[in-house]
DRENVOPA-266690 format. One line per field, with one value per residue (C-alpha): residue in one letter; y, x, z; residue number from 1. Coordinates in steps of 0.1 Angstrom, whole numbers. Example, Ala and Ser with C-alpha at 12.3 -4.5 7.8 and 13.67 -1.06 7.14 Angstrom:
// residues 2
resn A:S
v -45:-11
u 123:137
w 78:71
resi 1:2
This chain:
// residues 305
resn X:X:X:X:X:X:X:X:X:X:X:X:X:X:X:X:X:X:X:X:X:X:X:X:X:X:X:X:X:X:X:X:X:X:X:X:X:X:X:X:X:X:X:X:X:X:X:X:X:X:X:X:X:X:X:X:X:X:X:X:X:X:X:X:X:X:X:X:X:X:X:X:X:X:X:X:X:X:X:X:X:X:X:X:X:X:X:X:X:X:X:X:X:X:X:X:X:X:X:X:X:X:X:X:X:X:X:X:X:X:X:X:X:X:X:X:X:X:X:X:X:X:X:X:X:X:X:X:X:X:X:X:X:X:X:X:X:X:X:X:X:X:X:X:X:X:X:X:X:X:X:X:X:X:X:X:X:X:X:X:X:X:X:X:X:X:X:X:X:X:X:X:X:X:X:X:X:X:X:X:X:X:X:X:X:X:X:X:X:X:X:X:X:X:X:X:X:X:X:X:X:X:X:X:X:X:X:X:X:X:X:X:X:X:X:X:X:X:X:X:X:X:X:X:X:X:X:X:X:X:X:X:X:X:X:X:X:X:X:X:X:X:X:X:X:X:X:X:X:X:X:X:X:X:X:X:X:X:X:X:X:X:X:X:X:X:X:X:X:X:X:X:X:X:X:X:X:X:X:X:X:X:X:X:X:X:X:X:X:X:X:X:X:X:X:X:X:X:X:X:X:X:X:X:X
v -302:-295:-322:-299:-332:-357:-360:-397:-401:-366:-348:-314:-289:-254:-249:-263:-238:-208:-222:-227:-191:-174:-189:-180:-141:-140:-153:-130:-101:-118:-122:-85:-70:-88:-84:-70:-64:-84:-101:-126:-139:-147:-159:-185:-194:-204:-222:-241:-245:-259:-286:-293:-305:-323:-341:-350:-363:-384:-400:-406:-386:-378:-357:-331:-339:-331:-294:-284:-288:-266:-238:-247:-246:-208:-204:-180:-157:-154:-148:-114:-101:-109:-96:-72:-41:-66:-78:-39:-32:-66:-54:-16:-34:-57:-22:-4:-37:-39:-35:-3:13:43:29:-2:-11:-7:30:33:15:23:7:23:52:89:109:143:158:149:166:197:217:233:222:247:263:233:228:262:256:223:244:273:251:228:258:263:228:229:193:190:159:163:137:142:123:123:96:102:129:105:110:91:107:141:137:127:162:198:208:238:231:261:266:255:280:286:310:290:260:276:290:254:239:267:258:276:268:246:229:221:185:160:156:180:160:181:162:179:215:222:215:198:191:200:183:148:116:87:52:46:17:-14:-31:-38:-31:6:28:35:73:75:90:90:113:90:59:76:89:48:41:65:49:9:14:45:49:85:102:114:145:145:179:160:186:176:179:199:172:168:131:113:79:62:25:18:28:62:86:101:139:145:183:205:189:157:168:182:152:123:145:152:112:105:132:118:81:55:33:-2:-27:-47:-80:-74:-64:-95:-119:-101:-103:-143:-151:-130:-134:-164:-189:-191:-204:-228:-243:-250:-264:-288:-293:-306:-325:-349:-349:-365:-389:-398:-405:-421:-447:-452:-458:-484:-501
u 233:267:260:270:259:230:206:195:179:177:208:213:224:232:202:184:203:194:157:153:169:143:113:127:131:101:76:93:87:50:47:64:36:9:21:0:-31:-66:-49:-26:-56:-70:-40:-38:-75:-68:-44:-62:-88:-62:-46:-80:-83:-52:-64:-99:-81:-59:-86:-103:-136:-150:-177:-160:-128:-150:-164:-134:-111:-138:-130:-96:-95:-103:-79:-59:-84:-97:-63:-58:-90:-87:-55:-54:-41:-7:0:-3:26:44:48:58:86:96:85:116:140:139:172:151:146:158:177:192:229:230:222:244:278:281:251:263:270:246:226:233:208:180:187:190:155:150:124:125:96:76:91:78:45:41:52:22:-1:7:6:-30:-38:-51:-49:-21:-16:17:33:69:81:118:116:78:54:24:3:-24:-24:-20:-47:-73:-65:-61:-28:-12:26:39:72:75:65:53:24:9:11:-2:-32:-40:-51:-63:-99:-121:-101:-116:-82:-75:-93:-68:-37:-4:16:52:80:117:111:74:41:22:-10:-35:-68:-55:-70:-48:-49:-63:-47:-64:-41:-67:-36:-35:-43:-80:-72:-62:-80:-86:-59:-32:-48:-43:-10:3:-14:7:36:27:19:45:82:71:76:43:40:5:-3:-33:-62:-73:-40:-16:9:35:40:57:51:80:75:49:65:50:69:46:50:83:100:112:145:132:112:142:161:140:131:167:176:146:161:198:188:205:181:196:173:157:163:196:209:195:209:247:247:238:260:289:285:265:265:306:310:280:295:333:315:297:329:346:321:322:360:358:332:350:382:368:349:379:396:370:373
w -159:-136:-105:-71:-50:-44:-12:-16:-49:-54:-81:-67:-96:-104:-121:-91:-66:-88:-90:-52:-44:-74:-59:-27:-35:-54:-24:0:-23:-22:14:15:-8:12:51:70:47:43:7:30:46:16:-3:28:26:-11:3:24:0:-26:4:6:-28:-31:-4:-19:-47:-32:-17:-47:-37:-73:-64:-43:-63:-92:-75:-63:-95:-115:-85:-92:-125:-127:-102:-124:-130:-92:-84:-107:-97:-60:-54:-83:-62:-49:-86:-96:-67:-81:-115:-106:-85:-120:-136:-114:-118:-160:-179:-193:-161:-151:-123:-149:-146:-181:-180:-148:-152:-111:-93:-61:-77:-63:-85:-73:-96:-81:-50:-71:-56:-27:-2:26:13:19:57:64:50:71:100:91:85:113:137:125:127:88:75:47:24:2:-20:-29:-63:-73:-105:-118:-125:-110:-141:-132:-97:-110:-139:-111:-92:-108:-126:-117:-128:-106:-86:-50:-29:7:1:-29:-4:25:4:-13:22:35:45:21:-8:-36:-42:-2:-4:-18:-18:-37:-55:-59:-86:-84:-82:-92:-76:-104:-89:-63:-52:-64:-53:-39:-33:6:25:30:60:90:117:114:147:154:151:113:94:54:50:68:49:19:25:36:0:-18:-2:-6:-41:-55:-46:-31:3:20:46:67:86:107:111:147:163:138:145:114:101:69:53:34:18:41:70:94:113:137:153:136:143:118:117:117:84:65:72:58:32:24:29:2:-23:-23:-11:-37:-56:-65:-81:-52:-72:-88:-51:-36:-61:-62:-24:-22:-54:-37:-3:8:-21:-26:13:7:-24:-6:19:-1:-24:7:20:-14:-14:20:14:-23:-3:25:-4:-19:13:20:-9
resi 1:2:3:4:5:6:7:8:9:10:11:12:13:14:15:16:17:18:19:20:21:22:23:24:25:26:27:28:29:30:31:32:33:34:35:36:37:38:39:40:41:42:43:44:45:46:47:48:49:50:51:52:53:54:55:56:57:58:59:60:61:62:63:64:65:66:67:68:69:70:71:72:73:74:75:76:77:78:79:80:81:82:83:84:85:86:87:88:89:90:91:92:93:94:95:96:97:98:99:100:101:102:103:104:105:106:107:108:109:110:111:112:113:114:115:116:117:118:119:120:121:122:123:124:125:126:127:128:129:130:131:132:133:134:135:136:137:138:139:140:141:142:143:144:145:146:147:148:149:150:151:152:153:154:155:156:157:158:159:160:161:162:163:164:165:166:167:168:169:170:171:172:173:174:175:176:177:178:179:180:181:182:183:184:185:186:187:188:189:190:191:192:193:194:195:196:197:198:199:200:201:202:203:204:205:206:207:208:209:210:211:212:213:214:215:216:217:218:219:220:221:222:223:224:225:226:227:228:229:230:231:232:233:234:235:236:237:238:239:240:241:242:243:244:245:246:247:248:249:250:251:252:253:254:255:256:257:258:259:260:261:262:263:264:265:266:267:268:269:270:271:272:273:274:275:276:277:278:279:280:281:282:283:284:285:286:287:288:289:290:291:292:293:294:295:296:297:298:299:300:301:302:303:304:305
C-alpha cells in the first residue's frame, strides 16, 4: 500500500482515502433515502440499542451481554425487513448507476452529453387536460416516465396503451368513470395505464391537508425516477412532485416548464458524478497539501539532525 502520510501510529494510504470517501457517499445516499421518514428513527434506535451492547460487553455483563448479542446476532435479517421499502430505493439507485444501465458511460461515450429523443412527444394535451380538469376541481393523479414503462405500476392498474390525448384524459377522471380512481401512468408518447395503484408516502412531516392522492403521488417520486402532476379535488389547485420534492399551485406555465425540464433534464450516474468531482476537484488540492506538508517536516528533520 502507497503511504500518503501517518497521523501518530496510524499509516494513511490511498486505499484508505478511497475507503473513507465510499463509506462516506454511501451513508449520505443512506441518510438521503431515510430523511425525513419514520425508517431514520429507527435506524438510530438500532443504534442506540447496538452502543448499548458494546457497552454491556465491555463491561463484562454476561447476562445482558448474553441477550443482547442473540438480538444482535439477527441483526441482518431485522434490518431487510424493517427497512425493506429504503433498501428497495437503494438498489434502484445502484440499479440506475450499473455499467449496464441505460444511462452507463459505456453506452454513452459523453456523460454530459443530452438525449434529444426523449423529448420527442408532445405534452400539451396533458396541460390542457390539467387545466379542464382543474377548472372542475376533478381530482387527477398522473405519472410521467421518460426511461421505464412502470410494469409493476401499470400491471396493478388497467392497460389501455393509447395516444396522449386531452379528451381520453379528461374522460378517465371524470367522476363516474370506473377508471378515475388511481393514478395514469403516461411513458414517452402513450398513456399505458389507467386506475394504477402507487406507493403512498410514509414521511410523518407532510402537511395536515394531503391527502392519499398527494401521499401517493410523493411515493411515486421517492421510490421511481418519474414526475408526478396532482389536480387536488377540493380545491382544483395544480401541483407536481419531482424526487421527493412538491411544487404547490403551479400555473400553466409553471406546468410546461418542469415538465419540459424533466423531458430534456440530463441523467448522470449519482455515484460516478460524485466520485469524478472529488477525485478532480477536491482530492488533487488535498493531496499537494499534504505532499508539502511532509516535505517540510522531512527537511526540517534533516535540518535538525
Amino acid at each position: 500500500m502507497t503511504l500518503l502520510f501517518k497521523i501518530g501510529f496510524l499509516d494513511i494510504g490511498w486505499v484508505d482515502v478511497f475507503d473513507v470517501l465510499a463509506v462516506s457517499i454511501l451513508l449520505y445516499q443512506l441518510y438521503k433515502l431515510m430523511k425525513g421518514s419514520i425508517a431514520s428513527k429507527v435506524f438510530l434506535g438500532f443504534i442506540f440499542l447496538y452502543l448499548i451492547y458494546l457497552i454491556v460487553k465491555a463491561a463484562q455483563m454476561e447476562l445482558l451481554s448474553s441477550i443482547l448479542g442473540q438480538f444482535m446476532g439477527v441483526g441482518v435479517l431485522a434490518i431487510i425487513i424493517l427497512f425493506s421499502p429504503e433498501i428497495r430505493k437503494f438498489l434502484l439507485l445502484l440499479g440506475k448507476s450499473t455499467p449496464f444501465g441505460k444511462e452507463s458511460s459505456l453506452f454513452k461515450p459523453f456523460l454530459w452529453k443530452k438525449d434529444h429523443g426523449q423529448a420527442s412527444f408532445e405534452y400539451t394535451p396533458v396541460i390542457e387536460a390539467a387545466r379542464t380538469l382543474s377548472g372542475t376541481s376533478t381530482g387527477a393523479l398522473i405519472v410521467f416516465s421518460k426511461e421505464s414503462e412502470l410494469k409493476f405500476y401499470v400491471d396493478s392498474g388497467d392497460r389501455i396503451d393509447a395516444r396522449i390525448n386531452k379528451r381520453l384524459l379528461i374522460s378517465i377522471f371524470n367522476k363516474n368513470s370506473p377508471l378515475h380512481d388511481g393514478a395514469v401512468i403516461i411513458y414517452k408518447d402513450k398513456i399505458l395505464a389507467a386506475r394504477c395503484i402507487l406507493p403512498v408516502s410514509d414521511r410523518d412531516n407532510l402537511p395536515a391537508q394531503f391527502g392519499l392522492r398527494h401521499r401517493a403521488a410523493i411515493g411515486m417520486s421517492e421510490t421511481t425516477d418519474t414526475l408526478v402532476l396532482i389536480v387536488s379535488e377540493e380545491t382544483g389547485q395544480i401541483s407536481m412532485v419531482r424526487k421527493g420534492e412538491f411544487f404547490h399551485n403551479l400555473s400553466l406555465p409553471e406546468i410546461r416548464k418542469i415538465i419540459n425540464e424533466y423531458i430534456k433534464e440530463e441523467q448522470p450516474l449519482a455515484f460516478q458524478t460524485k466520485f469524478q468531482k472529488i477525485l478532480k476537484e477536491e482530492l488533487p488540492p488535498i493531496i499537494e497539501e499534504m505532499k508539502s506538508e511532509d516535505g517540510q517536516t522531512g527537511v526540517a528533520s534533516q535540518s535538525t539532525k
